[in-house]
C-alpha positions as CSV (number, residue, x, y, z in Angstrom):
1,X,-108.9,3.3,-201.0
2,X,-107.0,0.8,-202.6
3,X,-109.8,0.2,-205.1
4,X,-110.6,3.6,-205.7
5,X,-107.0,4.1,-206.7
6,X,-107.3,1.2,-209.3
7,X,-110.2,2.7,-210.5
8,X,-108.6,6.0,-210.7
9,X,-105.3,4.8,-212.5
10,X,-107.8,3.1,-215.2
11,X,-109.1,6.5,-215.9
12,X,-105.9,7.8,-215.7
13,X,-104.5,5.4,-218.7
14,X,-106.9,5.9,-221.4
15,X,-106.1,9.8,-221.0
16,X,-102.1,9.3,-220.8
17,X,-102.8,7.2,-224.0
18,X,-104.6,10.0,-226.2
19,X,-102.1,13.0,-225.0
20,X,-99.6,10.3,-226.1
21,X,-101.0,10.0,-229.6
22,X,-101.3,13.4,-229.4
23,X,-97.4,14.1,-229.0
24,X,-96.6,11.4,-231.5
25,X,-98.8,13.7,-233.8
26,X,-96.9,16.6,-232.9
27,X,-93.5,15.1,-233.3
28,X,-94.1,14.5,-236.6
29,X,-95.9,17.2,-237.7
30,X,-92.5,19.1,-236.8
31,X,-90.8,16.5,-238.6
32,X,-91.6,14.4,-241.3
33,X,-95.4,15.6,-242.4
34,X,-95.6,17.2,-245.8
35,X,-96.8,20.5,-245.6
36,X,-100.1,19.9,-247.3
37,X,-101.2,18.1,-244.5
38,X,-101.2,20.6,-242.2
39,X,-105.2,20.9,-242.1
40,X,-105.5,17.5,-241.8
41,X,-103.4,17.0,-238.6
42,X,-105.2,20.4,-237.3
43,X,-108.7,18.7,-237.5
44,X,-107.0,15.4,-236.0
45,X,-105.4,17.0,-233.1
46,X,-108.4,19.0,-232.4
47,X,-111.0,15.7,-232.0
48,X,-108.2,13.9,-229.8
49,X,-107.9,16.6,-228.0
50,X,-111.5,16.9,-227.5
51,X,-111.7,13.3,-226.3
52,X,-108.9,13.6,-223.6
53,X,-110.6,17.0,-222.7
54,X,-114.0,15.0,-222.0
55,X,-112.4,12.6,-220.4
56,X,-110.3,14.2,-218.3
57,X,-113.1,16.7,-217.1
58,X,-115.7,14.0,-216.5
59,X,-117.8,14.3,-213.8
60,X,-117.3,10.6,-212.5
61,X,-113.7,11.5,-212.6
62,X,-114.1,14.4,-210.7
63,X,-115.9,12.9,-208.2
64,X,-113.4,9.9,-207.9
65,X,-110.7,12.3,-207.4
66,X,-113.0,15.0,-204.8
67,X,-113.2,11.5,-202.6
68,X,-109.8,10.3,-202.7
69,X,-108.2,13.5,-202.2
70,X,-110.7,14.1,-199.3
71,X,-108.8,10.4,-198.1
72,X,-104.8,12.3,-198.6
73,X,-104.0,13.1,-195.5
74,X,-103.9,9.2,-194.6
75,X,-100.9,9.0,-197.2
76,X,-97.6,10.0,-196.9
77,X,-97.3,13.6,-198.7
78,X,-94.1,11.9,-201.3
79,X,-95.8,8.8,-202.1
80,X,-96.5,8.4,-205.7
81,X,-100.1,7.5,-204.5
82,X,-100.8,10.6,-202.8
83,X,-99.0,12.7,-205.6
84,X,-101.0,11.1,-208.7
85,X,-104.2,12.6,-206.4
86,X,-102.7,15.9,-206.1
87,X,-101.7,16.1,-209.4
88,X,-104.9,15.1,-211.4
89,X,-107.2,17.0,-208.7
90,X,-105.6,20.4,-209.3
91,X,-105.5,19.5,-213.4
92,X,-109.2,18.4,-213.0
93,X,-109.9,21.9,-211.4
94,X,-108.1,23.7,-213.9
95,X,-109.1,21.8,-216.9
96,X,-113.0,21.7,-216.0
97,X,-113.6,25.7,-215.9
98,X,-112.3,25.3,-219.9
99,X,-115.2,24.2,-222.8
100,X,-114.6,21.5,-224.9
101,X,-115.4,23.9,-227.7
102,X,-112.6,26.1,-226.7
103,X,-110.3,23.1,-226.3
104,X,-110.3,22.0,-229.4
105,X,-110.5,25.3,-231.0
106,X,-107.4,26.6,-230.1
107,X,-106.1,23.1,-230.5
108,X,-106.7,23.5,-234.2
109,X,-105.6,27.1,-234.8
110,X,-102.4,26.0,-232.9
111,X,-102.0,23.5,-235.1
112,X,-102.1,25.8,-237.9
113,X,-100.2,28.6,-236.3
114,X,-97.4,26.6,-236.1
115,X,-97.5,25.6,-239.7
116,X,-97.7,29.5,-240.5
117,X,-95.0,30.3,-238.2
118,X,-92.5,28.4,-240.2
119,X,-93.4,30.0,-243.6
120,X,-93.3,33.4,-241.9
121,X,-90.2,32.8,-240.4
122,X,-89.0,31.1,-244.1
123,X,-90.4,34.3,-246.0
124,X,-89.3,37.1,-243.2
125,X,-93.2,38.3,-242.8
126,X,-94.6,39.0,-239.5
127,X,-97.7,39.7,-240.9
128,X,-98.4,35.8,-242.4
129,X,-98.2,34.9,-239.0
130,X,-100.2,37.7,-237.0
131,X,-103.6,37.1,-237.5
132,X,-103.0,33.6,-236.3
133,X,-101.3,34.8,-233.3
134,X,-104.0,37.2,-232.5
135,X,-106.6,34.1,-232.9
136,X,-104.4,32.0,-230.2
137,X,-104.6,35.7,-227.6
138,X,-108.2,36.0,-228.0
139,X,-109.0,32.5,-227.2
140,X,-106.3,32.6,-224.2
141,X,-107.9,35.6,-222.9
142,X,-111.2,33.8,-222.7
143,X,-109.3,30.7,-220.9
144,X,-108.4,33.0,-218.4
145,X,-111.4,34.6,-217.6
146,X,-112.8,30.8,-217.4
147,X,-110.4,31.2,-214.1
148,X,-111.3,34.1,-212.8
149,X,-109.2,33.6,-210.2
150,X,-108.3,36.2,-207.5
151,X,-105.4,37.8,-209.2
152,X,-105.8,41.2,-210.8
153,X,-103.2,39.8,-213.5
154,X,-104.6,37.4,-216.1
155,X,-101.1,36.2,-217.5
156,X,-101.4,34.6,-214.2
157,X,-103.6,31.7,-215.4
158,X,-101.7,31.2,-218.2
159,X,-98.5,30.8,-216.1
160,X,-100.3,28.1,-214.0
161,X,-99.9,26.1,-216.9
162,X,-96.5,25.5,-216.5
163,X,-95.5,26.8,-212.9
164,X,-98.2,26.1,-210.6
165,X,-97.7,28.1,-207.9
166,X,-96.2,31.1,-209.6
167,X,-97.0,34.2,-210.4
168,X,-96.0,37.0,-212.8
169,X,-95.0,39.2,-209.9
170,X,-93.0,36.5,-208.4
171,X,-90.9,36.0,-211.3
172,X,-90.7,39.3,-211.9
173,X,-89.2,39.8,-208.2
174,X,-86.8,37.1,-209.4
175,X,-85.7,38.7,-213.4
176,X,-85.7,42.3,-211.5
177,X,-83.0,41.5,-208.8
178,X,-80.7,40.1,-211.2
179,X,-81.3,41.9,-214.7
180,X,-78.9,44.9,-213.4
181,X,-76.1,42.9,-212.8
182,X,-76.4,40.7,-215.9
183,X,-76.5,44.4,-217.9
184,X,-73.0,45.0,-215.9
185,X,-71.1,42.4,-216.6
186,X,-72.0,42.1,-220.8
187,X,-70.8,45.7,-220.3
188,X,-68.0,44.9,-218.5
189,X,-67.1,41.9,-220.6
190,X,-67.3,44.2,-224.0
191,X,-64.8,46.6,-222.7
192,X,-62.3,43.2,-221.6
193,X,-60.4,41.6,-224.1
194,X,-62.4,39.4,-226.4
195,X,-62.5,35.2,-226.7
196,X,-61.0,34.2,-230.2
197,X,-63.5,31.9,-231.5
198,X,-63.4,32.2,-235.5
199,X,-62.4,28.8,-235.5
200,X,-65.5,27.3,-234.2
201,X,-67.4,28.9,-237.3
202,X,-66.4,26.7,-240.3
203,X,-69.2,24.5,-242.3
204,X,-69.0,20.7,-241.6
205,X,-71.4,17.9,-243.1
206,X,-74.6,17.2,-241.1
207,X,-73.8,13.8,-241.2
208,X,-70.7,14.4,-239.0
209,X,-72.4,16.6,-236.9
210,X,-75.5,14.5,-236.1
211,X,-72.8,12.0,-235.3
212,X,-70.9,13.7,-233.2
213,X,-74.4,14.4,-231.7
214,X,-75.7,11.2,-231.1
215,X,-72.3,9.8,-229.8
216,X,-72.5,12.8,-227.3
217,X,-76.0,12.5,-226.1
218,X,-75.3,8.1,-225.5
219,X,-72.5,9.3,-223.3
220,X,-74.3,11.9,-221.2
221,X,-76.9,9.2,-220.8
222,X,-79.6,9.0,-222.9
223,X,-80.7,5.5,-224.6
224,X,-80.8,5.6,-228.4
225,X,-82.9,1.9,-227.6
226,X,-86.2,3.9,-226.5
227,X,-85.3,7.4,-228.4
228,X,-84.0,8.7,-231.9
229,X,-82.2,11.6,-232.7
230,X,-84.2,13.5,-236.0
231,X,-84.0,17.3,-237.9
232,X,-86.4,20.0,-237.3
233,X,-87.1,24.0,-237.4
234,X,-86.9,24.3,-234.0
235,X,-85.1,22.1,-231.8
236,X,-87.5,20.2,-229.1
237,X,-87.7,16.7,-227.2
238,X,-91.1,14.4,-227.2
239,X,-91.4,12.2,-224.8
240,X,-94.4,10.0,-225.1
241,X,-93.1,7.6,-221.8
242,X,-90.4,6.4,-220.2
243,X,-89.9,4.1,-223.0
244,X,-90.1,6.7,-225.7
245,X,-88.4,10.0,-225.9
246,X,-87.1,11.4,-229.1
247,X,-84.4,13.9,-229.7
248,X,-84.4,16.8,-232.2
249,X,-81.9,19.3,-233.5
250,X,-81.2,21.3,-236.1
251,X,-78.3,22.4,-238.2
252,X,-77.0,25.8,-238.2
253,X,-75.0,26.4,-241.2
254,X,-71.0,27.4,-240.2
255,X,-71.7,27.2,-236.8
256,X,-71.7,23.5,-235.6
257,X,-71.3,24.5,-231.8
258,X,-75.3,25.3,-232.6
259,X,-76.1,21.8,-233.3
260,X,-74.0,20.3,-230.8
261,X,-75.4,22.1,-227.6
262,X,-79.0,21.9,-229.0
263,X,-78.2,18.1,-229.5
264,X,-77.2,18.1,-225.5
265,X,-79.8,20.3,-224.4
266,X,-82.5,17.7,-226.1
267,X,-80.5,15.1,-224.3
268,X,-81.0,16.3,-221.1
269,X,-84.9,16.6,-221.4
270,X,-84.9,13.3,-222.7
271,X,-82.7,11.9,-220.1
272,X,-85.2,13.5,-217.6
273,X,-88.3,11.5,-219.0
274,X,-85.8,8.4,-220.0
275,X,-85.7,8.4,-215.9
276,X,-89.2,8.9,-214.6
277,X,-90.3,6.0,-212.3
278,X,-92.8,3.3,-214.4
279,X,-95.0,3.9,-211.4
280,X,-96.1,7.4,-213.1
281,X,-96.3,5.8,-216.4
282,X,-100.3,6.2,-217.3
283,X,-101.2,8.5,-214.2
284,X,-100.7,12.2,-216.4
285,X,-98.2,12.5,-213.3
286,X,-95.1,11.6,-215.2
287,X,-95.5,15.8,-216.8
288,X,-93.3,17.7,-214.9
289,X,-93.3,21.3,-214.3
290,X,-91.4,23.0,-217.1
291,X,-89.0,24.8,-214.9
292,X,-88.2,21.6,-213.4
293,X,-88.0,20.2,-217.0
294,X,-86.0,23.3,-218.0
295,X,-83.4,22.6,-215.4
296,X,-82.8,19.1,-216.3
297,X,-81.7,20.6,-220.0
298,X,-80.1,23.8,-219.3
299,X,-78.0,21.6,-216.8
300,X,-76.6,19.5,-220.1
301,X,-76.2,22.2,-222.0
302,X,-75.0,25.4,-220.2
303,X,-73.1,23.8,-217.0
304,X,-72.3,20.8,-218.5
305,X,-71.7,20.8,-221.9
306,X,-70.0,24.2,-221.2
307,X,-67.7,22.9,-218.7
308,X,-63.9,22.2,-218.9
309,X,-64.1,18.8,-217.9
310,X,-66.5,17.5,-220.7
311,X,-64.4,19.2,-223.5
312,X,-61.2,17.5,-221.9
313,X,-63.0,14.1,-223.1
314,X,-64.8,15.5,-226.0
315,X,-62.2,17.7,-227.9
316,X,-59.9,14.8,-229.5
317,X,-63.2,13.7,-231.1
318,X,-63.8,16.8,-231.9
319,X,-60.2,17.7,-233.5
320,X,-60.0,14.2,-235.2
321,X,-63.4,15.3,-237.2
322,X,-63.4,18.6,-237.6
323,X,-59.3,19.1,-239.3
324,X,-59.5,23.0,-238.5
325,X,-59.1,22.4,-234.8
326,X,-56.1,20.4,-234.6
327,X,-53.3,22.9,-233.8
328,X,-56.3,24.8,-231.5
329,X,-55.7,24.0,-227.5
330,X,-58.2,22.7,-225.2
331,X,-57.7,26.0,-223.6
332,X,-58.5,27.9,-226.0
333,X,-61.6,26.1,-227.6
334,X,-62.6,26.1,-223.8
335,X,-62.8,29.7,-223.9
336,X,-64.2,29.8,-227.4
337,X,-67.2,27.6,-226.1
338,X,-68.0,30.2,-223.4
339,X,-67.6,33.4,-225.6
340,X,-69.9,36.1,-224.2
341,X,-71.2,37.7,-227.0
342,X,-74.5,39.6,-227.1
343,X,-76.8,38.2,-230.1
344,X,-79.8,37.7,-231.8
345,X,-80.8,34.2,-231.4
346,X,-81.9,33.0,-228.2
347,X,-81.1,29.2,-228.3
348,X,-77.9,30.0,-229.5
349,X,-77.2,32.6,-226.1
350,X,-74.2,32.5,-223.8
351,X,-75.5,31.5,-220.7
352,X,-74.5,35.1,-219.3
353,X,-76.9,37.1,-221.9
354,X,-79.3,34.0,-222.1
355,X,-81.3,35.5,-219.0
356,X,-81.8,38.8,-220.7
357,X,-83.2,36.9,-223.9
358,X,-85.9,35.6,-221.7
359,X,-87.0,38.5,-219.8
360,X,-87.5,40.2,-222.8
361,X,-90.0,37.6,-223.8
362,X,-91.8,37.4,-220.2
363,X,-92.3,41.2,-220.3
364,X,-93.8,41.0,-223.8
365,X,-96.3,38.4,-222.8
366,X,-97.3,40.8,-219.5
367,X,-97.7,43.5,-221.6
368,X,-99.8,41.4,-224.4
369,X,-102.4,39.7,-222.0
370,X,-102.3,42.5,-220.0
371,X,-104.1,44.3,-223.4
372,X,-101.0,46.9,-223.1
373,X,-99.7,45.6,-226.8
374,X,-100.8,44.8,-229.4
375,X,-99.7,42.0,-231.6
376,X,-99.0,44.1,-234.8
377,X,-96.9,46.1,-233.0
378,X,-95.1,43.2,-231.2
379,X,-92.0,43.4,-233.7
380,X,-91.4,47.2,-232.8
381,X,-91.6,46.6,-229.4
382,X,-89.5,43.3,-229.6
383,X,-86.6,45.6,-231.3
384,X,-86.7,48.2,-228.9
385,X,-86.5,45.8,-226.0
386,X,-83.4,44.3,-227.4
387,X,-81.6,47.3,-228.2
388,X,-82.2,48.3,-224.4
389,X,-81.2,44.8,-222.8
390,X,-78.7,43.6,-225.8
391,X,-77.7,46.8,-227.4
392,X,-78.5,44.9,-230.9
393,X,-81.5,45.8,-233.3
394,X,-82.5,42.4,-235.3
395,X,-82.0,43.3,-239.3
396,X,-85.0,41.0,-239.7
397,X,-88.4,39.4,-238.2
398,X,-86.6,36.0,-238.8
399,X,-83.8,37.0,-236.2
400,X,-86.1,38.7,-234.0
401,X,-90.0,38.3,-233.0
402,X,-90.1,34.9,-235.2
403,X,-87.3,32.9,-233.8
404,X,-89.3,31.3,-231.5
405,X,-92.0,28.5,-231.8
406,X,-93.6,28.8,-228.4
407,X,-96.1,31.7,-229.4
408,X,-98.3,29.2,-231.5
409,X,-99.4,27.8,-227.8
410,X,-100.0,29.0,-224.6
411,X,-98.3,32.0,-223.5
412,X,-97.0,31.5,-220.0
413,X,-94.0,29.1,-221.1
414,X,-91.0,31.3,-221.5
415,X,-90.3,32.3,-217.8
416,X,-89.7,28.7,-217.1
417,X,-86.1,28.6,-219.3
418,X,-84.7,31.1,-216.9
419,X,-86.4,29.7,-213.7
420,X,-84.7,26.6,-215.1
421,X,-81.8,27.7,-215.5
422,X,-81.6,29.3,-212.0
423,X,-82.4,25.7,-210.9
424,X,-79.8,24.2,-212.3
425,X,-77.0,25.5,-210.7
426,X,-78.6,25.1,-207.3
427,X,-78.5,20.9,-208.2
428,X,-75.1,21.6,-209.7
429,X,-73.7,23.1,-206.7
430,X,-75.3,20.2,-204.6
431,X,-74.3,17.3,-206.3
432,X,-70.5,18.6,-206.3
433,X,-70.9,19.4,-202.4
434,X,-71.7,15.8,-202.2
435,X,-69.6,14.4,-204.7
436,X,-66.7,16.5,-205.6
437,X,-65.0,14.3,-207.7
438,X,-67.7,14.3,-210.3
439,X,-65.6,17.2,-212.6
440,X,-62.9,14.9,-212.6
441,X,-65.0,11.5,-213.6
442,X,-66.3,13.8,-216.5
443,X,-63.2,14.6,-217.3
444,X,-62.2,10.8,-218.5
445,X,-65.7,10.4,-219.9
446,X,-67.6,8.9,-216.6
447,X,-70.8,10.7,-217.0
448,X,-73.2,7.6,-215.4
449,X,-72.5,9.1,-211.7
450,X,-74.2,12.6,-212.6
451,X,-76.8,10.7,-214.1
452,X,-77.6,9.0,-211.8
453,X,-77.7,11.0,-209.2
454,X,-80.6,13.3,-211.1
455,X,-82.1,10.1,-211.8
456,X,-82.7,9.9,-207.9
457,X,-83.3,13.5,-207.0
458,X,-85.2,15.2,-210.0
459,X,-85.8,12.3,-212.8
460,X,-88.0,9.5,-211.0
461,X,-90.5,12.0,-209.6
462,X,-91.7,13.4,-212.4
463,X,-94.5,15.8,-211.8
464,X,-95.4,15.0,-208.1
465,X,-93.7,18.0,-206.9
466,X,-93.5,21.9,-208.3
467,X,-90.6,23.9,-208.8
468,X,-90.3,24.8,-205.4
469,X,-91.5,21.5,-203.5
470,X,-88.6,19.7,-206.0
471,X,-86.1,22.7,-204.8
472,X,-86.3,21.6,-200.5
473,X,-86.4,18.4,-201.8
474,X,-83.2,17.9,-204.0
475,X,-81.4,20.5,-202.1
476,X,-82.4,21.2,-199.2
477,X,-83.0,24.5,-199.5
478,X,-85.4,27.0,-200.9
479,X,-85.5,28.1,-204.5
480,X,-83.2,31.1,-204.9
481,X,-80.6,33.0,-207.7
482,X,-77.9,33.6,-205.6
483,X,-76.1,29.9,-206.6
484,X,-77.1,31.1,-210.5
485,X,-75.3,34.5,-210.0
486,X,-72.3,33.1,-207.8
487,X,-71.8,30.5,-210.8
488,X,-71.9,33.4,-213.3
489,X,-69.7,35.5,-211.9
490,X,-67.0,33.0,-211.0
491,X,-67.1,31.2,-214.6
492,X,-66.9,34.4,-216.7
493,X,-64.6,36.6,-214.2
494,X,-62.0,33.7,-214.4
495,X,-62.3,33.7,-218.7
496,X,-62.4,37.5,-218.7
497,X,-60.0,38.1,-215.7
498,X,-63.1,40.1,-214.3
């Protein structure tokens, strides 16, 4: 065996190697290309992708894998060995049923979709970007009927992507038992008496606040010496290895809170692959699932980065920048932090309306692959849904069906922010059963101990393990909302005096 997984990991490189280049591509064609190369980079990313495609389908491979994973049950279930099998065989069965053709063509028109998505959202005009978006559903629909799996839903597939395992009824079982009482409590919070926070909304230079950002993201962890910290459209983290995982962020004019908690939420994704075992490095193993990645961010940001503690060592920096906030109390920019306020803008959600942004988004993917909407009308629908969840129509497509990147590639991806989410809290609660004094370390800047402790349970395993494998095995439990709701309710009742 041990030759075979030699043989395998050799196989394994030259792949990790090309979807590498491939993110290095995409990193900066989000930051630095000029626009007028956006054909260019399509037509590059689509032959990579091609290559990695043929080689990660290839039949030698396939039979490499069939034989070792016929060998598993002679390694323990945890071992990296016996993971890097698992892994690859179920991409290998997945990625096989997929033509190169199609590969590469949707590649190419995501490639382009994203650079049409940004002039749409610039310019306000759905209809720049629809007919790309319609060209990415078509040639999903024909990925999933490459599947044809058992389920009578074809979003299905496309979740498999990212959650393998999953299913849109399951999450929908999940969103459906605690959408009501997320619709409550906004309700209950508007008719409360409302956080002050006008003082957080005041311009600042982008030179302080990408400071402030990279001083921030150090201290939670993350290594500036195998990372960098750039400005983009849409905030997002690329992490080509262990060795190399870049930051992004962008900045939100009189609204620096924006930048800050994107900055943090980047950090923790980066921390995540800054922390993945060298073992993985070159086995396609080191890609986690994205709830499991999700977690890791929406830890940093909404628990975190939200919490008491962190602003008790964070707000003097903050007060001897930013002049405004001196005379403000910890208290008080503590509650202005966590201001529950329905909006527009996902990224920039309270983590009490955050859930509702997401369902809105899952249900709209249902309905699309499903064949139940249609893409033109996607912005009336979009509207309607957040008037129901949020009470708020968006004035504009900018603010509403065009904030989000994540629609020029595979559908399937949203559902993982709120799976991630729910995730979090269940690792939150944990590591303070286990170490209760962690609030109070953060509290005089002694971040390393949280760290370190994901490093252990969640960082160094990459993507051996799915959402719920990762869930019995960091927490000892099953994967379940109530922790997310518990932490919800106490966090908000005690601002609100709920």
């Amino acid at each position: 065996m041990e030759e075979k997984l030699s043989e395998l990991n050799g196989h394994l490189a030259r792949i990790e190697d090309l979807r590498g280049a491939l993110r290095l591509m995409g990193w900066d064609q989000q930051t630095y290309m000029p626009r007028g190369a956006a054909q260019t980079r399509a037509d590059q990313i689509a032959t990579i992708t091609g290559i990695a495609h043929e080689l990660q389908t290839d039949e030698a491979l396939g039979h490499l894998l069939e034989e070792l994973n016929g060998c598993i049950d002679e390694l323990d279930y945890d071992s990296d060995e016996a993971s890097i099998i698992r892994y690859n065989w179920r991409e290998y069965q997945k990625l096989i049923k997929i033509p190169i053709e199609k590969m590469e063509a949707f590649t190419s028109a995501s490639a382009m979709a994203y650079e049409v998505w940004k002039e749409a959202r610039q310019q306000d005009d759905f209809h720049l970007f629809q007919p790309h978006l319609e060209k990415l559903l078509d040639l999903q629909l024909e990925f999933t009927e490459f599947f044809n799996e058992s389920s009578d839903n074809p979003y299905d597939s496309l979740i498999g992507f990212y959650e393998p395992g999953m299913t849109a009824e399951s999450i929908d079982n999940i969103f459906s038992s605690i959408r009501p009482p997320l619709v409550e409590w906004i309700q209950l919070i508007r008719e409360s008496e409302q956080v002050e926070d006008r003082f957080l909304h005041i311009d600042l230079p982008q030179d302080v606040l990408l400071d402030l950002s990279r001083i921030m993201a150090e201290k939670l962890g993350y290594s500036f010496h195998h990372g960098r910290l750039d400005l983009t459209t849409h905030p997002f983290t690329s992490g080509n290895s262990y060795r190399d995982a870049r930051i992004t962020t962008r900045i939100q004019t009189r609204n620096p809170m924006s930048t800050l908690l994107a900055s943090i939420h980047e950090a923790g994704h980066a921390i995540h692959r800054q922390q993945c075992s060298p073992h993985l490095y070159q086995t396609l193993t080191s890609q986690y699932t994205m709830g499991i990645g999700e977690s890791q961010s929406r830890l940093y940001e909404m628990i975190i980065g939200r919490s008491r503690e962190f602003w008790t060592y964070f707000f003097p920096q903050m007060q001897a920048n930013i002049p405004a906030l001196i005379g403000i109390t910890l208290e008080e920019f503590y509650r202005a932090v966590n201001k529950v306020e329905p909006g527009l803008i996902r990224v920039e959600a309270d983590p009490v309306t955050y859930g509702l942004h997401i369902m809105l988004r899952f249900e709209l993917e249902n309905e699309m692959v499903n064949g139940r909407l249609q893409v033109k009308d996607l912005p009336d629908s979009w509207n309607a849904k957040m008037e129901q969840y949020l009470g708020l129509t968006p004035p504009t497509d900018r603010e509403g069906v065009l904030q989000d990147v994540h629609w020029t590639n595979i559908m399937g991806y949203f559902p993982s922010y709120l799976l991630g989410s729910i995730f979090a809290v269940q690792l939150w609660y944990t590591l303070l059963e286990e170490y209760p004094t962690f609030e109070g370390r953060m509290a005089s800047g002694d971040f390393l101990p949280i760290t370190q402790w994901l490093g252990e349970r969640i960082h160094k395993h990459g993507g051996k393990f799915t959402l719920p494998e990762i869930a019995e095995r960091a927490v000892g439990k099953p994967f379940s909302s109530t922790p997310y709701m518990d932490y919800l309710s106490k966090k908000f009742g005690e601002i609100y005096q709920l």
